[in-house]
FILUM-77816 format. One record per residue (C-alpha): residue number from 1; residue in three letters; x, y, z. Coordinates in nm, 4 decimals. Example, Ala and Ser with C-alpha at 12.3 -4.5 7.8 and 13.67 -1.06 7.14 Angstrom:
! residues 2
(1; ALA; (1.2300; -0.4500; 0.7800)),
(2; SER; (1.3670; -0.1060; 0.7140)),
//
This chain:
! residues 233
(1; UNK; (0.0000; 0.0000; 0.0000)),
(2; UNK; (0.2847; 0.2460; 0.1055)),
(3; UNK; (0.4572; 0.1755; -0.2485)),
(4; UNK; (0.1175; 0.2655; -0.4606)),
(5; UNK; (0.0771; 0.5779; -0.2399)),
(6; UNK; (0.4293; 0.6843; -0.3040)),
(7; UNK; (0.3809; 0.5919; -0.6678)),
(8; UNK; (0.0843; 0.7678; -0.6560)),
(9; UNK; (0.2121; 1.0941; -0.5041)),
(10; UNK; (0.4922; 1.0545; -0.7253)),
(11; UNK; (0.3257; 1.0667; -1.0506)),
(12; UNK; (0.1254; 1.3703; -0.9445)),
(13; UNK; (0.4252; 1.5843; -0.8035)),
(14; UNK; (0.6017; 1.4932; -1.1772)),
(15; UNK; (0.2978; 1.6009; -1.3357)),
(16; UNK; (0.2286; 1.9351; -1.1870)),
(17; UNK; (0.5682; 1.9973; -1.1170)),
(18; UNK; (0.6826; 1.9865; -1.4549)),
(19; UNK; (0.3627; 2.1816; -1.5667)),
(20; UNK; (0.4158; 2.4573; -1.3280)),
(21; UNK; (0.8038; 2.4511; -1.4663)),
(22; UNK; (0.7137; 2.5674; -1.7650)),
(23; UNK; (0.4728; 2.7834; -1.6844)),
(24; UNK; (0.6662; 2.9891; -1.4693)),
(25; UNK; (0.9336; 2.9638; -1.7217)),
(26; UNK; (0.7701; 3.1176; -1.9906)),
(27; UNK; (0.5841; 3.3754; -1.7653)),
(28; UNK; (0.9708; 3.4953; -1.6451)),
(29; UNK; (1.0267; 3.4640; -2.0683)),
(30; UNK; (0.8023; 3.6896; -2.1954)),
(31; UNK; (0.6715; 3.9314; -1.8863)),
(32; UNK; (0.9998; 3.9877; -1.7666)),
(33; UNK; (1.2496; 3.9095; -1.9823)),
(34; UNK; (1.1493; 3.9087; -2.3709)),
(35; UNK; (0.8025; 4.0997; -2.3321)),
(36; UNK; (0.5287; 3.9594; -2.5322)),
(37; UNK; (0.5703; 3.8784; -2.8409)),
(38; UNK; (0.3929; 3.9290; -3.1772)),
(39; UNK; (0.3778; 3.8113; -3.5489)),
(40; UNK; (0.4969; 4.1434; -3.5771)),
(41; UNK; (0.8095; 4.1481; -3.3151)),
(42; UNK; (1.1519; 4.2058; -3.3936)),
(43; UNK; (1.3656; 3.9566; -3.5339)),
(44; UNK; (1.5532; 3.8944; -3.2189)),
(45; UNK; (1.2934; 3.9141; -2.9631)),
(46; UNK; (1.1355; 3.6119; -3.1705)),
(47; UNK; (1.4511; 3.4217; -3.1203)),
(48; UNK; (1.5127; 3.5349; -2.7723)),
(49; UNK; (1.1521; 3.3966; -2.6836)),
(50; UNK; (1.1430; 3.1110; -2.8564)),
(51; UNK; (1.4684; 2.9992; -2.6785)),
(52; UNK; (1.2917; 3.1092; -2.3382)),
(53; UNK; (0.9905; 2.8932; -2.4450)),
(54; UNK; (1.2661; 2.5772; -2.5216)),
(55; UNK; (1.4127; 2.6294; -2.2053)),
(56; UNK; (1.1074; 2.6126; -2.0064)),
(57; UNK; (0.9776; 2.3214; -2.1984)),
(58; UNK; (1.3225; 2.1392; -2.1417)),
(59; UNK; (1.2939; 2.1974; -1.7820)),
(60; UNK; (0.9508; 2.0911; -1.7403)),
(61; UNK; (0.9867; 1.7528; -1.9198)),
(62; UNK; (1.3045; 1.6786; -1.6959)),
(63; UNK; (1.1219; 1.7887; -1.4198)),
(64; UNK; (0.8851; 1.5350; -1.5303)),
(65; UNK; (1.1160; 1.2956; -1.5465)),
(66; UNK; (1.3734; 1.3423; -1.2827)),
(67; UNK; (1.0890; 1.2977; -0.9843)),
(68; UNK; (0.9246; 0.9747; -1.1629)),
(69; UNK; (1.1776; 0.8905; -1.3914)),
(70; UNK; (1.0914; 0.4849; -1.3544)),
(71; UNK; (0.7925; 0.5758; -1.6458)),
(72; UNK; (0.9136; 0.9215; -1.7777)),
(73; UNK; (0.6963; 0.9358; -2.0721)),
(74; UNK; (0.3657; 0.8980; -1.9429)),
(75; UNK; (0.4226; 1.1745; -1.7168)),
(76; UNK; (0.5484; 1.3763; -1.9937)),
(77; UNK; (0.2075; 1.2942; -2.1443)),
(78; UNK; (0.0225; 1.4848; -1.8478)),
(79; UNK; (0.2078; 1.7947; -1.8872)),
(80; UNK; (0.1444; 1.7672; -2.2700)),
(81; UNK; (-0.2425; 1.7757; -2.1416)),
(82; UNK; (-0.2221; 2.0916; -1.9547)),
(83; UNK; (-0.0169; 2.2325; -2.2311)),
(84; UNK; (-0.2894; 2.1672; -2.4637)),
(85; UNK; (-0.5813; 2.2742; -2.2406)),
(86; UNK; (-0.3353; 2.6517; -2.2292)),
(87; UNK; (-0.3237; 2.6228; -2.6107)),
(88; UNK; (-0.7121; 2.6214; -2.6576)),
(89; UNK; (-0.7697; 2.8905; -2.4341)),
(90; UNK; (-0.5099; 3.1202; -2.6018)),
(91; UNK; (-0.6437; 3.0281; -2.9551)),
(92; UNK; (-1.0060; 3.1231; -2.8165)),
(93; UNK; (-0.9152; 3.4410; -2.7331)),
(94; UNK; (-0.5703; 3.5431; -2.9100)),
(95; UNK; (-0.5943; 3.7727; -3.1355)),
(96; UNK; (-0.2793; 3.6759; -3.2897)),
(97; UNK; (-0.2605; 3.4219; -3.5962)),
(98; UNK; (-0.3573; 3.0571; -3.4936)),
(99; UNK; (-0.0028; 2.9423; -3.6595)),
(100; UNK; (0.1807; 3.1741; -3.4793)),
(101; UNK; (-0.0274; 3.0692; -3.1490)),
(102; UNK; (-0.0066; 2.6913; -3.2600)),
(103; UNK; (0.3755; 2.7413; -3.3556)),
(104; UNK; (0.4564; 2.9224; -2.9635)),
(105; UNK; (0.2913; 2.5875; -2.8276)),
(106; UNK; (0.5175; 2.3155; -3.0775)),
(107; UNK; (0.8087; 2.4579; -2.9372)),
(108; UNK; (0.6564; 2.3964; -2.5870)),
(109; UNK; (0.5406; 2.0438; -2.6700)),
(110; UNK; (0.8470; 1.9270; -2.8458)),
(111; UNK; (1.1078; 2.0262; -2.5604)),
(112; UNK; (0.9035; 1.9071; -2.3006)),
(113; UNK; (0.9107; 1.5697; -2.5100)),
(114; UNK; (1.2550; 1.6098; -2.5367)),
(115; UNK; (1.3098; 1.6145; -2.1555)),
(116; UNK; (1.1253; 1.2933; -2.1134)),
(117; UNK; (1.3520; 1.1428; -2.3999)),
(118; UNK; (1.6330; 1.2503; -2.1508)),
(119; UNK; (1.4333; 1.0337; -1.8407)),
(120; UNK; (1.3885; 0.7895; -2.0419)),
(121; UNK; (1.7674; 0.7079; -2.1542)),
(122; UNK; (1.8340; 0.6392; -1.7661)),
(123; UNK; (1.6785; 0.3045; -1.8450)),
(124; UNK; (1.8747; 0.2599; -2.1440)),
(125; UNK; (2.1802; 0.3521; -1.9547)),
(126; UNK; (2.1040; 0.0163; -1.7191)),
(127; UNK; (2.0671; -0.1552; -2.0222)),
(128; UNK; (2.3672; -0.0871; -2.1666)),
(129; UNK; (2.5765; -0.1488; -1.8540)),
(130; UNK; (2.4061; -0.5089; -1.8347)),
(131; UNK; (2.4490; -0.5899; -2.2440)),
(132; UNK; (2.7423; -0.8154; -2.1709)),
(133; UNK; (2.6540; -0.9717; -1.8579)),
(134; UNK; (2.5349; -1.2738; -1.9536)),
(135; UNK; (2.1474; -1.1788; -1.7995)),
(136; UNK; (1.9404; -1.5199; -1.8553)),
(137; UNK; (1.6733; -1.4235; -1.6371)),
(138; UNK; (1.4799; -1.0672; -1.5650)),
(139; UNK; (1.2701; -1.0022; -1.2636)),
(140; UNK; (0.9945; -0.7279; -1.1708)),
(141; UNK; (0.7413; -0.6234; -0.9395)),
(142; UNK; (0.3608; -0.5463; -1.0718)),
(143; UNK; (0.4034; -0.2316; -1.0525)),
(144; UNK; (0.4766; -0.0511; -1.4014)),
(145; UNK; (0.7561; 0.1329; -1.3249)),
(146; UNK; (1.0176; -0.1302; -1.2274)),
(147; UNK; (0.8677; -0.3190; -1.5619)),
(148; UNK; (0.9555; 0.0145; -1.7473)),
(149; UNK; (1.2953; -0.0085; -1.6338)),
(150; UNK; (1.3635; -0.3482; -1.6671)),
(151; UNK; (1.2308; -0.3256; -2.0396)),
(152; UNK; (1.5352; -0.1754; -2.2309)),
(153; UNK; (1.7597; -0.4848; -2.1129)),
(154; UNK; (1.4799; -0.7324; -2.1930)),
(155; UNK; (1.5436; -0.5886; -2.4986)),
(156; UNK; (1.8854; -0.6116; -2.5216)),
(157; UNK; (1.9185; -0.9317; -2.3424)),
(158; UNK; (1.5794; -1.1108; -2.5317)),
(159; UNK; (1.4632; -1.2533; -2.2266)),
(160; UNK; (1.1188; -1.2090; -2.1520)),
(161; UNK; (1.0555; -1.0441; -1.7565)),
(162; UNK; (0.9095; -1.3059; -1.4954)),
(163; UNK; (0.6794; -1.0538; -1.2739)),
(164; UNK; (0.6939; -1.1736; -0.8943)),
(165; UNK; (0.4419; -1.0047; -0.6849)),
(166; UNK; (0.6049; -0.7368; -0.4683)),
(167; UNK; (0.5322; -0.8947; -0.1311)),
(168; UNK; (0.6491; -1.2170; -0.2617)),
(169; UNK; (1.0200; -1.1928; -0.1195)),
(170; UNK; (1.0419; -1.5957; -0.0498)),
(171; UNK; (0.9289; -1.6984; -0.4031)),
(172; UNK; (1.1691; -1.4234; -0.5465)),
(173; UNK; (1.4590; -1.5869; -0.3844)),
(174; UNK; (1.3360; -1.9312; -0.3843)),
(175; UNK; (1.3503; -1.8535; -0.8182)),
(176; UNK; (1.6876; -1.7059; -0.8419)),
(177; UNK; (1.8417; -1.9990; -0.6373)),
(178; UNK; (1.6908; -2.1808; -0.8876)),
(179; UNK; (1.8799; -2.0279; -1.1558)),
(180; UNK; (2.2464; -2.1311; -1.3195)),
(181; UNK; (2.2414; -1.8192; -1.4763)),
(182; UNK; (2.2558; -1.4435; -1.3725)),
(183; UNK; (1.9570; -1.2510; -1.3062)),
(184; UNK; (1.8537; -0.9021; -1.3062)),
(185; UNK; (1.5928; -0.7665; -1.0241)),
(186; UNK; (1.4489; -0.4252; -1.0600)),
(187; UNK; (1.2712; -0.3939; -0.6975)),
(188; UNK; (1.1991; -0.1031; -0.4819)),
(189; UNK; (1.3682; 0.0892; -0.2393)),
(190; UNK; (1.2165; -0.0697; 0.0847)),
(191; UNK; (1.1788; -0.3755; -0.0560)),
(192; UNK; (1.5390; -0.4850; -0.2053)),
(193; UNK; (1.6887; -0.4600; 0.1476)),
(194; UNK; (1.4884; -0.7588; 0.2433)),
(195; UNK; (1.6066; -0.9338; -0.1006)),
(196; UNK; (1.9411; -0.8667; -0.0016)),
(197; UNK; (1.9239; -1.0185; 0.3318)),
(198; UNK; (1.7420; -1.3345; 0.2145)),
(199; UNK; (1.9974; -1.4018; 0.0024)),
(200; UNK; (2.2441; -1.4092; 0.2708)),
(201; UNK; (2.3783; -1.0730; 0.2900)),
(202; UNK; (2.3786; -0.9228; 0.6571)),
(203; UNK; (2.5446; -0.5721; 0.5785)),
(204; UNK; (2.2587; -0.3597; 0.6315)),
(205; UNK; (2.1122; -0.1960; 0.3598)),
(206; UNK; (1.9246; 0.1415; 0.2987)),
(207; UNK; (1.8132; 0.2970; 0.0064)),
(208; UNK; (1.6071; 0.6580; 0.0102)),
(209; UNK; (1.3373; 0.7007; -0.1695)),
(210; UNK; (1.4611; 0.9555; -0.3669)),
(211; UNK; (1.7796; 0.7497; -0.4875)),
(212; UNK; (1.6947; 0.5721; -0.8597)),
(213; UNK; (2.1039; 0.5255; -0.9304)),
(214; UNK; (2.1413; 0.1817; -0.7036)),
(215; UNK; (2.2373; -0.1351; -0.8692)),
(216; UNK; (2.3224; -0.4028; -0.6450)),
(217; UNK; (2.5109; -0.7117; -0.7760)),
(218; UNK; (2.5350; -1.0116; -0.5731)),
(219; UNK; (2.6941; -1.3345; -0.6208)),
(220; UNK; (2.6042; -1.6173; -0.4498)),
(221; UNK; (2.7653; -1.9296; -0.3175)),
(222; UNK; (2.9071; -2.0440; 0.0174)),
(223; UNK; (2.9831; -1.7029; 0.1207)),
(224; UNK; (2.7695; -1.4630; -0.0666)),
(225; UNK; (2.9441; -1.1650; -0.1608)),
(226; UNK; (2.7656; -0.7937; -0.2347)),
(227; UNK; (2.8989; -0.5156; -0.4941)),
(228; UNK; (2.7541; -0.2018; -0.4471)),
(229; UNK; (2.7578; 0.0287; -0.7207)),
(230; UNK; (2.5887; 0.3317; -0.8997)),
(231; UNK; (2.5122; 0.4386; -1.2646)),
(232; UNK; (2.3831; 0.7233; -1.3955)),
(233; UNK; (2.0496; 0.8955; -1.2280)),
//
């Protein structure tokens, strides 16, 4: 339940977040900065503002994807939603010419795409650490995030993602013993702890919420061993 709710609050903080982002960007672009702008403006106020508008947009998609950057994209898609809803009520009652209007609100759209594209490569970067690791096996929760993750080195790796109910810590284990291969698990933060320990690792272990750069390798055996490293956030 705690995961859902995080998930939960998560996805709206990314959302609104990276809304608000751009809004306030592109209110500091053209009320304080650029001025408004006009089919009419001057050549470089045009290109001043539309790289005020890029900006913003930039920063609101990584906003988007830096605080739920396990499924960038379809938060992403959420600020696209407000940015459309902004769109039709400037079109209603612009007076400017819908292309220009429509063009001021591409340049919005296609950065803020652009900083989920950035979210989104963190995944790829895990996939491309893992391509020659020899991954036989792929592990996630139900919860679409750690499936998102996971999916790049699925990919990469052509195995096909066994989904083991988060609570489901003894069957997890119980599967990768099972294994002669090596495995990848994408988990959560307060759950891989108690993965770690069942596998025979004491050394406590605590992850923060707020920490999406963990990769944990363990090897197992007589003496199980644990490698703690980071990649990219």
């Amino acid at each position: 339940m705690r995961n859902r709710f995080v998930s939960v609050l998560r996805s709206v903080a990314a959302v609104v977040g990276g809304y608000l982002t751009v809004a306030l960007g592109t209110i500091l672009t053209f009320n304080v900065l650029v001025g408004q702008m006009t089919v009419d403006s001057a050549p470089l106020q045009l290109i001043l503002g539309t790289i005020g508008a890029a900006l913003s947009g930039l920063a609101g998609g990584l906003i988007a994807g830096i605080v739920a950057p396990r499924f960038p994209f379809a938060h992403v898609a959420g600020v696209l939603i407000f940015l459309i809803i902004d769109t039709a009520l400037v079109v209603a009652k612009g007076p400017g010419p819908l292309w220009f209007d429509l063009a001021g609100s591409s340049v919005l759209a296609i950065t803020v795409l652009i900083g989920g594209w950035i979210g989104r490569a963190r995944a790829d970067a895990l996939a491309r650490i893992l391509k020659d690791s020899g991954i036989t096996a792929i592990f996630t929760t139900e919860f679409k995030r750690t499936q998102e993750t996971a999916a790049p080195t699925a990919t990469s790796a052509h195995v096909t993602p066994t989904v083991v109910a988060v609570k489901d810590t003894a069957g997890l284990v119980a599967k990768l013993h099972q294994l002669s291969g090596n495995a990848l698990v994408v988990a959560h933060g307060d759950t891989i702890p108690n993965i770690v320990k069942a596998l025979g690792i004491n050394s406590p272990i605590n992850i923060p919420d707020e920490d999406y750069s963990e990769l944990l390798i363990v090897t197992l055996g007589d003496k199980p061993q644990l490698f703690r490293l980071h990649y990219p956030s």
